[in-house]
N, C-alpha and C positions, 0 to 999 in steps of 0.2 A: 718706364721706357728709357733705355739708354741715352743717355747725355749727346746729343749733336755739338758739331765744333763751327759756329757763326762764323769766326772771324776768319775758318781759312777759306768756305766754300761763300761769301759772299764775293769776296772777290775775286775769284773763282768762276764765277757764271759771270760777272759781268768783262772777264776775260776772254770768254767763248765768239769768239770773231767767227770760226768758219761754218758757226752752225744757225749765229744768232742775225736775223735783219728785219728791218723797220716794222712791219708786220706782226713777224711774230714774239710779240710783247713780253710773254712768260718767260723766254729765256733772258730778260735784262733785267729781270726783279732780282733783288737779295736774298737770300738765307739768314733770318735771325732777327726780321721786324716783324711785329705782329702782321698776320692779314696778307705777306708777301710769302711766307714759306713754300717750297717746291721740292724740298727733299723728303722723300716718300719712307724709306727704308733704310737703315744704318750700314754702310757696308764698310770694307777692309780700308777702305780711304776715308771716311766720313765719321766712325767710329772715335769715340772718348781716349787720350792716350796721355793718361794725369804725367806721366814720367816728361813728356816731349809737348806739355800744351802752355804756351803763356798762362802766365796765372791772371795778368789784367790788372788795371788799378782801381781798386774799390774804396767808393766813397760810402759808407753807408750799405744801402741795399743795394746803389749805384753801381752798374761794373762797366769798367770802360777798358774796351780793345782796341787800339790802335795797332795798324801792321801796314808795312810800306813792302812794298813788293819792286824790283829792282831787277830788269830784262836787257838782255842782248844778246842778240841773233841774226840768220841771213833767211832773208824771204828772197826764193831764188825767180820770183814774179809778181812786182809789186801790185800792175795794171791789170791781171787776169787776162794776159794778151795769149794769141797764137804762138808771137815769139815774146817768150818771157826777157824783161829785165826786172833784174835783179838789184837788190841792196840791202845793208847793213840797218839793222834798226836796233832802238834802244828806248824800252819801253819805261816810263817811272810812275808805279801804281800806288799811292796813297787811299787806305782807308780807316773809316773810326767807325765802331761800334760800340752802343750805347743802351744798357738794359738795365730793367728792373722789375722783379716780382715779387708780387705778397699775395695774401690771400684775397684780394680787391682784384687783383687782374695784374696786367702785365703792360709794359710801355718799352718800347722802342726806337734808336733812331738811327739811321747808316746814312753815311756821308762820304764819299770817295772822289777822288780824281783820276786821271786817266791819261797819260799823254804819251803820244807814241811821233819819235823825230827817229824821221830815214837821212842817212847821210849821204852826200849829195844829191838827195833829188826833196829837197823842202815842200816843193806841192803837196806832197800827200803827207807832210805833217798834220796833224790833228789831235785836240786836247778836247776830250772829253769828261764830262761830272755829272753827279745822282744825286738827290738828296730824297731819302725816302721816312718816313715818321706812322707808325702802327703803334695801337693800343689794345689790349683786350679787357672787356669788364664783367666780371661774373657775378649775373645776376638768378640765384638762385642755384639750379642746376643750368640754365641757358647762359649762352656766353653773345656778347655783343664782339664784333670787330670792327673796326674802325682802321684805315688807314689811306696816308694822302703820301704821293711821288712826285717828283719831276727827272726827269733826263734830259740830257743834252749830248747828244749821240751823233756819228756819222754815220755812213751808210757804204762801203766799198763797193767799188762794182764788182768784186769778187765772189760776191754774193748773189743766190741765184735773185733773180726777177729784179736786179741791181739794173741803172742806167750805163751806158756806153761813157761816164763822165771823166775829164781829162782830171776829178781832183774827188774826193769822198765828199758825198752832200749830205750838212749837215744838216740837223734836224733835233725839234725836241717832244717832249710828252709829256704830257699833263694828267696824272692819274687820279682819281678818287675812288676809295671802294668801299661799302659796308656790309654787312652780313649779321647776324642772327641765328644762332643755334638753338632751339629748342627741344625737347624729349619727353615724346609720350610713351612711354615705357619702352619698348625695344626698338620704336620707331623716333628718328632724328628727322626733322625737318630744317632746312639754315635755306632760306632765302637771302639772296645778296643781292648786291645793285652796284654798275663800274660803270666809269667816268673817265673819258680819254679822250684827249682835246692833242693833234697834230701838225706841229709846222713844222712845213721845210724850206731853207733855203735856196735860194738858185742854184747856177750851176752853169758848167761848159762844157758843150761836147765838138771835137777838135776845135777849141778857142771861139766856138761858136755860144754867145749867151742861151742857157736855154730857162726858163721861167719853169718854176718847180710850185707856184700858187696854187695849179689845178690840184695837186695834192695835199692840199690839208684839210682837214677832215675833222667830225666830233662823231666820237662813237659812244654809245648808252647800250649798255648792257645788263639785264633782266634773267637773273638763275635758281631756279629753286631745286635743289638736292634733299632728295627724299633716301636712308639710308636703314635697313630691316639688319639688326645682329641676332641674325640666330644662334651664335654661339659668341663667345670671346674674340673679339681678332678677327670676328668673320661676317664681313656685312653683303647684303644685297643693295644695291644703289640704282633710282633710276634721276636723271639730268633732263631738264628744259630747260632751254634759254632762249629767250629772245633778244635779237642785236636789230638795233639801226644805225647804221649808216651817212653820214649826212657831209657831204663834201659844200666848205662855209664857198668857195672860189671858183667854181666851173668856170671853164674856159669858154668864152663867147663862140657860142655856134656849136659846142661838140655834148654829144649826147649826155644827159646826166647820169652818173652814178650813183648815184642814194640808192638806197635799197634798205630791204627788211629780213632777215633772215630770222630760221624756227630750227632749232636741234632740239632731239630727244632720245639720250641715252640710255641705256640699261646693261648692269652689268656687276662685277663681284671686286670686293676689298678682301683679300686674306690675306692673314697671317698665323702660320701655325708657329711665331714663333724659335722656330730651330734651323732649318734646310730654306725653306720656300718662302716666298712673300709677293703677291699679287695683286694688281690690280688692273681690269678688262673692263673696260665701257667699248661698247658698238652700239650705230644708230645711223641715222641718217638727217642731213641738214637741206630744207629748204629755203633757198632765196627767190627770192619776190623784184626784183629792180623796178625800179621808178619808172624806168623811163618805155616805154611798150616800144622801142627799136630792141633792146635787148630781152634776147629769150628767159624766163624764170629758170633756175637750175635746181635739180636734185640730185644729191648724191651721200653717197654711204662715209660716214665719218670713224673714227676711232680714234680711243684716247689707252694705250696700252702701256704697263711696265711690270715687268717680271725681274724681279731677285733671287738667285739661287744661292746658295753659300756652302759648298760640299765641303768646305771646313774652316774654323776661324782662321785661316788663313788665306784662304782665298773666297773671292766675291766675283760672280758675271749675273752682269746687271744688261736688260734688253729696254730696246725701249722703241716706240711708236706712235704716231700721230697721222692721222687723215683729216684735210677740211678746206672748207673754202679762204682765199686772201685775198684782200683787192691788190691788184696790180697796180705796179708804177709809171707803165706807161700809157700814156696819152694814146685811146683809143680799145684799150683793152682793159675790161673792167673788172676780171675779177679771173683767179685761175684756183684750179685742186692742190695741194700740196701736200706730198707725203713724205713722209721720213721714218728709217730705223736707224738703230745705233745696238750697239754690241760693246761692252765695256767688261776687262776682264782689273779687276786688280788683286795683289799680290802681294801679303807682306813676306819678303824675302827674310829677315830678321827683323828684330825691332826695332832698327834705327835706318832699315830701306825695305821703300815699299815703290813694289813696279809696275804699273799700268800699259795696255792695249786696249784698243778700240779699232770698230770700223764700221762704217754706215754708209745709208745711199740716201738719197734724198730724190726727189722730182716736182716741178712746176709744171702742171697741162695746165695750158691756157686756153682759156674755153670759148672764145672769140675764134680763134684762129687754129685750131687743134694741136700745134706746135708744142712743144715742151725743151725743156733743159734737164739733163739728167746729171746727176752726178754722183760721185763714189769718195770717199774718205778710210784713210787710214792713219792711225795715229799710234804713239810710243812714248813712253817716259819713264822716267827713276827717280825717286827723289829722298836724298839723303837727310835725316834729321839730325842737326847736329846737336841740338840741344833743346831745351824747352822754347827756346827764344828766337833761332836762325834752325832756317832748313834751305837746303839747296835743290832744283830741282832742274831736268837735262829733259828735251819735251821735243817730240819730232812731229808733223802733221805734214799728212799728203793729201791734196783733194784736185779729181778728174770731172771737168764739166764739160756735159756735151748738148750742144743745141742741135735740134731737127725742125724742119719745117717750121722757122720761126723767121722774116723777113729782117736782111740786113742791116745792122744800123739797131735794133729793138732791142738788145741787149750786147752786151758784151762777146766776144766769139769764144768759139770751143779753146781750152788752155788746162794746163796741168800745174800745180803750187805744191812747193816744199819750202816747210817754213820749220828750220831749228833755233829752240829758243834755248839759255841758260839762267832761270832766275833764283835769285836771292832774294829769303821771304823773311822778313825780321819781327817779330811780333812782342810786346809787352805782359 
């Protein structure tokens, strides 16, 4: 299997502001600790490039990545308002990656910071950090995994199903996960088990205190992947899991949220290889709630990504998701959320490679039928100057629109252009 590159795509995703919010968990894990991986397919941006890649500093079996990431730009709508203002920001992203493999297994550690200061308007300054640590033990042909997170994250309102808040609410995560791969001849079984403990901070909305206790939550999650390779590269997968729910802080008097939910996938992993590379789960998820004020829900989920590669030089990578999220505000307990993404990249030569995207995303919230829709498009180039510095020039647009959704419950309809310039210096 081709060589993946940790150190540029972890901090990388945990870069991802207009796609990533409190909820949906997957997109704040790292690339390159055991038991957090999410890169599916090697494409024109993600791909081994020995000529342009930090060599690292190796102790031993030891190999340590260090890369500081260096941002400035105009976000031309800091608040997600109707009428945007705008400001200057200057992101400073430090991270360390930390590996090692032998024939016993693999260990991992990613460590990063995050701080992002707008000038002149300090409120929505915010300094965020990750510490995440995975191992892997191989025990025969079976593989155990092992790994333990934390975050310390904000939350923009820019974000759908985000609060109406005059400042980003912080917030943190407490992850645990394990799993088990075993093989009985063409059949893999890996039961896993995750552990997510949430707080969040308070909060203002117009200068108003508003208690953000009702949302912290512990969630346990229960999945066994069942996966048939009938060929090389080509598997049949079916998914169950069970999630509960369990809000530690309800709010005196207002209905509980806990609940239980049951998904059960089926669907195909291929890779031939050369052109194509896929992978399709469709299923359907039921929730169960606590509480008999709120109705049970059922609905059709999917977990989608498709790679095409019509030649080493170019890569369009799709991507999609359907599922149930609990909701952040008081009162509505839980909405649908979809999303696609279309990502084209491009090595122009071997020292610049060019990227597009565009996607939509959608929140139905299932209390109130209402939803937020919205649309993204994005652009970038980024120059490598050497094995050690690469430059990168990065444009994103994103249109959000609320319908039948009561005043005040989220942030209003607005449109964000955010151009960034960074400097990525790696070891």
């Amino acid at each position: 299997m081709p060589r993946r590159r940790p150190w540029l795509i972890a901090p990388c995703l945990l870069a991802c502001a207009w796609v990533a919010k409190a909820q949906l968990l997957t997109t704040l894990f790292p690339e390159g600790v055991p038991g957090y991986g999410t890169e599916q397919g090697v494409t024109v941006k993600s791909r081994a490039r020995p000529a342009f890649e930090p060599l690292g500093v190796h102790a031993g079996s030891l190999l340590v990545r260090p890369v500081l990431n260096f941002s400035v730009g105009y976000d031309d709508n800091i608040f997600g308002a109707p009428s945007g203002h705008g400001g200057w920001q200057i992101a400073t992203r430090p991270s360390l990656l930390m590996s090692m493999e032998n024939s016993i297994g693999s260990l991992g550690l990613f460590v990063s910071a995050d701080d992002i200061r707008y000038i002149g308007d300090p409120t929505q300054n915010r300094t965020d950090g990750a510490v995440f640590v995975g191992a892997t033990i191989n025990i025969g042909r079976d593989k155990l995994t092992l790994g333990a997170g934390y975050l310390a994250r904000h939350e923009d309102r820019t974000a759908l199903d985000a609060l109406p808040s005059d400042s980003p609410v912080a917030f943190t995560v407490e992850n645990l996960r394990a799993s088990y791969a075993t093989a009985f001849g063409r059949v893999t079984a890996t039961p896993s088990i995750e552990f997510n403990r949430w707080r969040f901070d308070n909060t203002t909305i117009h200068g108003l205190p508003v208690s953000q206790k009702s949302r912290d939550r512990t969630t346990l999650r229960g999945e066994m992947k069942l996966s048939y390779a009938w060929m090389p590269g080509r598997d049949f997968l079916f998914v169950t899991r069970v999630l509960d729910t369990h809000y530690d802080h309800p709010a005196v008097g207002a209905v509980s949220n806990n609940s239980l939910s049951w998904q059960g996938l089926f669907g195909i992993d291929y890779d031939d290889n050369s052109v194509w590379r896929y992978r399709l789960l469709g299923g359907v998820e039921y929730r169960a709630p606590a509480s008999p004020l709120i109705a049970p829900q059922t609905t059709a989920i999917a977990e989608a990504e498709v790679t095409w590669s019509p030649s080493g030089m170019t890569t369009v990578r799709a991507t999609a998701t359907r599922g149930i999220e609990d909701a952040a505000q008081s009162g509505l307990s839980s909405y649908t959320y979809t999303t696609a993404r279309v990502t084209l990249d491009h090595e122009y030569s071997r020292d610049i490679l060019l990227n597009a995207s565009a996607g939509v995303r959608q929140a139905r919230f299932n209390q109130t039928g209402g939803q937020q829709l919205g649309y993204g498009l994005g652009a970038g180039a980024t120059w490598l100057l050497n094995r050690n510095v690469r430059l990168s020039l990065t444009y994103d647009f994103a249109d959000i629109r609320n319908e039948h959704l009561p005043a005040g419950t989220v942030a209003g309809d607005y449109t964000r252009s955010l151009t960034m310039l960074t400097l990525r210096m790696g070891l």
